[in-house]
N, C-alpha and C positions, 0 to 999 in steps of 0.2 A: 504494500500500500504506500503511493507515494507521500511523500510530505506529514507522515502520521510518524510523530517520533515519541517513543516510550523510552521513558525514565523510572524508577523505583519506587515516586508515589503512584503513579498512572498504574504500575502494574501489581502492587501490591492492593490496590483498590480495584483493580478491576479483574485479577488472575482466576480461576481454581479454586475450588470450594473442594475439590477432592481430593484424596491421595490415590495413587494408582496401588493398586494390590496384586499380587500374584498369589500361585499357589503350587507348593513344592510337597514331596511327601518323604522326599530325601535330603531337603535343603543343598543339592548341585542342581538338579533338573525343575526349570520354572516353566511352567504354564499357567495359562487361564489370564494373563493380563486386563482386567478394569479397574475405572475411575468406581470412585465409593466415595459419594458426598457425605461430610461430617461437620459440616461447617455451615451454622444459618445463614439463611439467603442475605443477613446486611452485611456481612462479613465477607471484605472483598479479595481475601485469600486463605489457601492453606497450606503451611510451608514448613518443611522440613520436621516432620516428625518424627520423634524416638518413643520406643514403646518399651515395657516392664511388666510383665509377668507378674501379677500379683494370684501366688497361690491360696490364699485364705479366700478370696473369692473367686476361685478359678477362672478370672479375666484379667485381660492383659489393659492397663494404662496407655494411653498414648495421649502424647501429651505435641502440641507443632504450634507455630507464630499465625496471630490471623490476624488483622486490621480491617477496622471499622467505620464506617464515615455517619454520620447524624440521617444521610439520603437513605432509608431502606428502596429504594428502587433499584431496579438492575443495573441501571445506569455509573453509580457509587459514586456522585461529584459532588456529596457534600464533602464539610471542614469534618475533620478528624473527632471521634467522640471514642477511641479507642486506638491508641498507636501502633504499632506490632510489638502485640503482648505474647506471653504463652496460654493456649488454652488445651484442657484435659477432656477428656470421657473415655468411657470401657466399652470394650467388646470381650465379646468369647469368641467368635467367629470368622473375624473379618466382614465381615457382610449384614450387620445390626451395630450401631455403636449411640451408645446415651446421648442425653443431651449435650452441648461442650457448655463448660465451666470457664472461667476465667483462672488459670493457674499464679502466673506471677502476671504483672502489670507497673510499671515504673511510672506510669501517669505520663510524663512530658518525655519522656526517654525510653528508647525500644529494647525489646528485651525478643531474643530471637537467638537458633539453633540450638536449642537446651540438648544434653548429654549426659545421661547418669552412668556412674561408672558403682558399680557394688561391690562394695568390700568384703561381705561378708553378710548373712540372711536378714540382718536390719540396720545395717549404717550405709549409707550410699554417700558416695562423692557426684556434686551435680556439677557442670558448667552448663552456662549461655554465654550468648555476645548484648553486650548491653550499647546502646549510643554513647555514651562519654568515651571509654575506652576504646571499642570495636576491636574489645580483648577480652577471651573467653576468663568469665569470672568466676571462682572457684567457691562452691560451700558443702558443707558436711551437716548431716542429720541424722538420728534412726527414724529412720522410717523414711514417708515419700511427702507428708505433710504435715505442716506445723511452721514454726521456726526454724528457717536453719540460721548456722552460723559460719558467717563469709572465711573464708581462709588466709591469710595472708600467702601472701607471696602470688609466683604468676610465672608462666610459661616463657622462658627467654624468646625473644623477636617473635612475636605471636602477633604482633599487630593486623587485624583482619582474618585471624583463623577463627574458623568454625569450631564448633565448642566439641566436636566428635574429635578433631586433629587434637586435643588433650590426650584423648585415649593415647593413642600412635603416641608421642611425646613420651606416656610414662612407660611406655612398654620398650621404649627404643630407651628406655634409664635418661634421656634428657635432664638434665638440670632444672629446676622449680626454684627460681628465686622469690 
């Protein structure tokens, strides 16, 4: 399309309401690729999601960034009434998933590619990339809600990595300062 140029508000407002799913019964070999909407119609994206396994209720978390404009029309060209936040809901199946919740939300500051790393059956390490930084920010909890508590330190020259390139980082032993 000529003379139509997208930028990162345009397309975060106006993208995808689904994530694409597959389905493997060996995890090497994928089929069955569809889109699977999860995300209410004001909601002008749905982006990068990480999911967790929650065995006490046998449904898995998925938790990805969605931004929101004040326009519920398809259109999405209101002002901002939700930045790109993280928002949550379950599934058991891939193919049903709850309402979405609003998980984290920084109000005037976005908060996007969350990554839980688990230490162990109830303490998780999370990162996201937050706007001030656009450096994944580090915090630890038991459990997957509640408070957590931000971590000091941060992934040497991480400047604009995604909050999963954490993972890679601790497993290649990189330095945390």
């Amino acid at each position: 399309m000529a003379g139509v140029q997208t930028n990162w508000d345009s397309a975060s407002g106006n993208s995808s309401r689904a994530i694409i799913v597959w389905e493997s019964s060996d995890l090497i070999h994928w089929t069955d690729e569809r889109p699977l909407t999860v995300e209410d119609e004001a909601v002008g994206m749905a982006w990068a999601p990480d999911v967790v396994w929650m065995p006490h209720g046998e449904s898995i978390l998925c938790i990805g960034g969605a931004f929101a404009e004040d326009d519920s029309s398809s259109s999405h060209t209101g002002d901002p009434v939700m930045l790109n936040s993280l928002r949550s809901d379950y599934t058991s199946d891939f193919r049903v998933f709850t309402s979405p919740q609003t998980y984290i939300s920084l109000g005037e500051e976005t908060a996007i590619d969350l990554s839980f790393l688990q230490i162990n059956e109830s303490i998780f390490v999370r990162y996201y990339v937050d706007g001030p930084t656009t450096s994944p920010v580090p915090g630890d909890q038991q459990g997957l809600f509640g408070e957590w508590t931000t971590l000091d330190g941060k992934v040497d020259n991480s400047a604009s990595f995604e909050a999963l390139c954490v993972h890679n980082a601790i497993c290649q032993n990189i330095t945390l300062s």
